[in-house]
N, C-alpha and C positions, 0 to 999 in steps of 0.2 A: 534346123526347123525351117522357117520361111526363108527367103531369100529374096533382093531384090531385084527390080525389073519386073518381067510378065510372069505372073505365077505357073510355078508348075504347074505338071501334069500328074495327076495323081499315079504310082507308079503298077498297072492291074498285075502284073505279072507279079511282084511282091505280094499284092493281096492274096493272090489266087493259091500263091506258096502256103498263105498261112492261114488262111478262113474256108473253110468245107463244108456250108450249109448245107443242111438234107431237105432244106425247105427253103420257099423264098420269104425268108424271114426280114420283116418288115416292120418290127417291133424294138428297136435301139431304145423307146426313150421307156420302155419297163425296164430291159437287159440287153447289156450287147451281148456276142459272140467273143468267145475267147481264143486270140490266136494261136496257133499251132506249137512256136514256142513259152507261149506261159504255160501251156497243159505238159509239154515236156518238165520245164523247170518244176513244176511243182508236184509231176507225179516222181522224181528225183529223187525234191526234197522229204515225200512221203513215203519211200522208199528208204531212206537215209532214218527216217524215224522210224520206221517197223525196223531196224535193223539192228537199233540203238548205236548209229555212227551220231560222232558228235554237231550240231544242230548250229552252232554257235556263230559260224560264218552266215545263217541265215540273217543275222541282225543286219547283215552290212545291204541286204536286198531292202530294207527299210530306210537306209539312207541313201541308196541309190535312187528309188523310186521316190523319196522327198527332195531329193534333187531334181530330179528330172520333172516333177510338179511345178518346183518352183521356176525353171527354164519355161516351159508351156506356159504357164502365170507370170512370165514376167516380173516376178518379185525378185528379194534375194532371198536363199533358202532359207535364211534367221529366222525368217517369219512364216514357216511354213512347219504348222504338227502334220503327225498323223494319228488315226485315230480309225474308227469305224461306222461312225456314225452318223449325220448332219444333226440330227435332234439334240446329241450330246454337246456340240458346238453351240447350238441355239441357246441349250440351258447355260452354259457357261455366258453366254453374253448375257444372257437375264438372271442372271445372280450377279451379274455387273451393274446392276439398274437400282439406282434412289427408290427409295418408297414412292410410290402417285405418278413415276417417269410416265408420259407418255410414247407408246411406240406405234408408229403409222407402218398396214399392212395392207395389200391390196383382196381385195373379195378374190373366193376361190384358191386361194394360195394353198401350196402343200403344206402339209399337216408339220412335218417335223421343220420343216422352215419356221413356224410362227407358233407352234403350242406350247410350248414350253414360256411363253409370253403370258398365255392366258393362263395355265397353270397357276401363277404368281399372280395372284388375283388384288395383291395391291397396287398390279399394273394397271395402266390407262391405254387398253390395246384400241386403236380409231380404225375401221374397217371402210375401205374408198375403193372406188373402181381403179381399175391398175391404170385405165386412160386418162385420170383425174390424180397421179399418186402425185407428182410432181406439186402440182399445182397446187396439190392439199398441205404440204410443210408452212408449218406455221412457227411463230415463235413457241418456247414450250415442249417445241416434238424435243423429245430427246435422241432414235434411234427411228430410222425404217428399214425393215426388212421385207426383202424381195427376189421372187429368182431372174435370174437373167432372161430364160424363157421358160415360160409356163408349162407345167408339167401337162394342164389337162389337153390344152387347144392349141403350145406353141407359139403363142404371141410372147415377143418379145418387150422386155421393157428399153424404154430410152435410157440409160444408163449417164448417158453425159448430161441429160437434164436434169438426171435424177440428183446427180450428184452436184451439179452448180445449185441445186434447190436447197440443198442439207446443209451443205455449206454458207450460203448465204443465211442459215438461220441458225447455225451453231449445231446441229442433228448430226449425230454418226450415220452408216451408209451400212448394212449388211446386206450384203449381196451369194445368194443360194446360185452355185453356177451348176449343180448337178445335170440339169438338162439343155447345158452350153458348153462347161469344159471338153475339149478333142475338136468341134469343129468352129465354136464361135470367137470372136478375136481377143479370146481371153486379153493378152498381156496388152491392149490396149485400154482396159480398166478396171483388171485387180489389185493393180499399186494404188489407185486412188479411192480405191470403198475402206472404210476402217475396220470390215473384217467378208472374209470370204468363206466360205462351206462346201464341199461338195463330196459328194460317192465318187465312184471310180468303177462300179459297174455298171454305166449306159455308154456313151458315147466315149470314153476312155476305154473298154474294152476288158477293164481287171477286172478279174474274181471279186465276187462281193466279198465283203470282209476287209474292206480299204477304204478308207475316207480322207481327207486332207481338210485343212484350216489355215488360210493365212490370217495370222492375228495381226496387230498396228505393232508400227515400227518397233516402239515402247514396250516392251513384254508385260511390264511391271503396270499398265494400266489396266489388267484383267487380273483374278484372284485364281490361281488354278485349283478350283477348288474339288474336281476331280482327278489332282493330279498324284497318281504311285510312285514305285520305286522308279520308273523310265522319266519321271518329271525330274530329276536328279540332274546336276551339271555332272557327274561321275555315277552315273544310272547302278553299276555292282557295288558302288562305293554306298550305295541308298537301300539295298536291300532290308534292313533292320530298323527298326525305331522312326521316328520323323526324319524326311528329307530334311538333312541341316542345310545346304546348299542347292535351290533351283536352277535348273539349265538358263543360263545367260537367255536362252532364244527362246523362241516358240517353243522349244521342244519342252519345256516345264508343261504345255496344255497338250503333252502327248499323253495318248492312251496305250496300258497295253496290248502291244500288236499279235495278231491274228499273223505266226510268221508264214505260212503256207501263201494265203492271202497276198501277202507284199513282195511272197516270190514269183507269185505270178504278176502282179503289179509293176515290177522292176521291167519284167520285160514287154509287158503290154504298154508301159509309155516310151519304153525303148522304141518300138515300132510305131505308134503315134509321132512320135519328134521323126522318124525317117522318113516316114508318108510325107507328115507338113502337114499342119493344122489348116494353113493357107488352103493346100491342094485338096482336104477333106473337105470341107466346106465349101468348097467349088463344086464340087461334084454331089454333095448332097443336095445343093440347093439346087442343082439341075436337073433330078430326078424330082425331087417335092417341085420344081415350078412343072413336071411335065406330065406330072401328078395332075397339079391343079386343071392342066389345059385340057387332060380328059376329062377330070371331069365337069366342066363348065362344058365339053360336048354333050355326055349324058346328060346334062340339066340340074345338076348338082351344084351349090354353092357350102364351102370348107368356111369355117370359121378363117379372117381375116387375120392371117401370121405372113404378111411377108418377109423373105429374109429368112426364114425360117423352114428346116426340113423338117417338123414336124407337121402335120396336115391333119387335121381332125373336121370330118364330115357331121354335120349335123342328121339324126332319122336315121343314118343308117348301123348305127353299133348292133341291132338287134340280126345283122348278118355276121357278125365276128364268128359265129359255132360252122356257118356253112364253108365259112372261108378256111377257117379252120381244117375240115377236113379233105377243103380241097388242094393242103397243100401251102397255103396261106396265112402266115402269122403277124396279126393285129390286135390292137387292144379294144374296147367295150369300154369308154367312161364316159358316163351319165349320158348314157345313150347315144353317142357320138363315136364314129368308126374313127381309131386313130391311128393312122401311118406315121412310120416313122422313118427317114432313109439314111443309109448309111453307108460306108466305104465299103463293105461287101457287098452291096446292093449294086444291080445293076436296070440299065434301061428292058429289059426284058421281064425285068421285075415287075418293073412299073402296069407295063402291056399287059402282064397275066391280070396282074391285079385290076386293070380297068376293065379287062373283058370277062373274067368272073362277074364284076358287077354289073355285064349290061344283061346277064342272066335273069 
């Protein structure tokens, strides 16, 4: 992964091996691109199942790719399910919750990060501006849940303040990295949130159908209460009757796997961990700041995300359908044009896309 001294150089010639945009797609933080080997590995594996060859070596692309999460996340793997979901991980932590718990959320947040809070309407969900979340821990909060960066506009939260605030008042930390895991510095603080969430299809690059959880050290302070026969410490030994025995680890809060999914997963974080999280991230943030610089030429002001490769324009979302056909892939949310930039991206990218808009 990283290495230290001067961070690498993101390696283009690898990318170019394995990502073939037919567009200058510019949209990571809906969907990445899937590289060139997970579409191999999984049209394989799909092949191996129209054929009826035996399937069973696919469980091990589920532990390889829960491995290789937890190397990126800095955790150890114990603590790391998988699953499909983020929303499913949210209800799980709010079926962990007292009657009346209070859980602090910031306004705008993604929907399966925080609904499943309000769902359980004996909760006490407090809604605060994400610039004010920190601030807002009181005694009493039980739990805040937040992503690391913002799905709509890319603002990043302070994570290190977040988490000296929760702590000083006794509050757990859930932390949504979906639209930070692949280029933000994860493993400098998913060991310290007391539980983590993410997809694996935006900026990790897998096939949807793949989610990850780092649960607290402790397994046993969460109730798996969506957990099957894979919850199992001897998962074929669990096929029949009640789990008599739950996985020591995380893996009790595993769901059953999507195995297609996790074989293209296995090798999409394979190529993540080679690139370097470090040299991803370098390089996206140097396309979104160059992003920004056009457009403060055109006279354009983005919602305020430094630090951050996602870029979202206020006024302009109502051009996403022209960009669209010119070749151009962006999102539309709540009327705000959103780019997103990523390792397949390049500085030409950038260029088409600002001179589209001086059209």
């Amino acid at each position: 992964m990283e290495t230290s001294g001067a961070p690498r150089q993101l390696d283009a010639d690898l990318v170019r091996a394995e990502y073939t945009p037919a567009t200058s797609y510019l949209n990571t933080a809906s969907s990445g691109l899937l590289p060139a080997r997970a579409v191999r590995a999984m049209h394989e594996a799909i092949t191996a199942m129209a054929e009826g060859r035996p399937i069973d070596s696919l469980f091990a692309d589920v532990e390889e790719a829960r491995a290789a999460f937890a190397r990126i996340a800095g955790v150890p793997v114990a603590r790391v399910a998988t699953g499909a979901s983020v929303a499913v991980y949210t209800g799980l932590i709010a079926a962990s919750l007292p009657e009346g718990a209070e859980v602090l959320v910031p306004e705008g947040e993604f929907s399966s990060t925080i609904n499943p809070f309000h769902v359980r309407q004996d909760l006490k969900v407090r809604t605060v501006p994400l610039a004010a979340l920190a601030e807002s821990v009181r005694p009493g909060t039980a739990l805040v849940a937040v992503s690391a960066a913002q799905s709509a506009d890319g603002r990043i939260t302070d994570l290190t303040e977040l988490r000296a605030a929760t702590r000083a008042h006794g509050a757990r930390l859930y932390v949504d990295v979906s639209q930070a895991a692949g280029w933000f510095p994860l493993a400098e603080h998913a060991a310290a949130a007391d539980y983590v969430s993410s997809v694996a299809f935006k900026w990790l690059t897998c096939p949807r159908g793949a989610a990850f959880f780092v649960g607290p050290p402790d397994p046993t302070e969460l109730t798996p209460v969506f957990g099957g026969w894979v919850a199992g410490e001897k998962p074929w030994d669990s096929c029949y009757g009640p789990v008599t025995e739950l996985a020591r680890s995380a893996r009790r809060f595993d769901e059953t796997p999507g195995l297609i999914a996790y074989t293209g997963a296995r090798r999409s974080l394979e190529l993540i961990e080679e690139l370097g999280p470090e040299a991803i991230r370098a390089h996206d943030l140097s396309l979104a700041d160059r992003f920004r610089a056009g457009l403060a030429e055109l006279g354009h002001e983005p919602v305020p995300a430094p630090g951050s490769p996602i870029v979202s324009v206020p006024g302009l979302g109502f051009r996403q359908p022209e960009l669209h056909d010119a070749g151009l892939e962006l999102s539309d949310r709540a009327g705000n044009l959103r780019a997103s930039f990523h390792l397949y991206n390049t500085a030409e990218d950038v260029d088409r896309l600002l001179a589209a808009l001086t059209r």
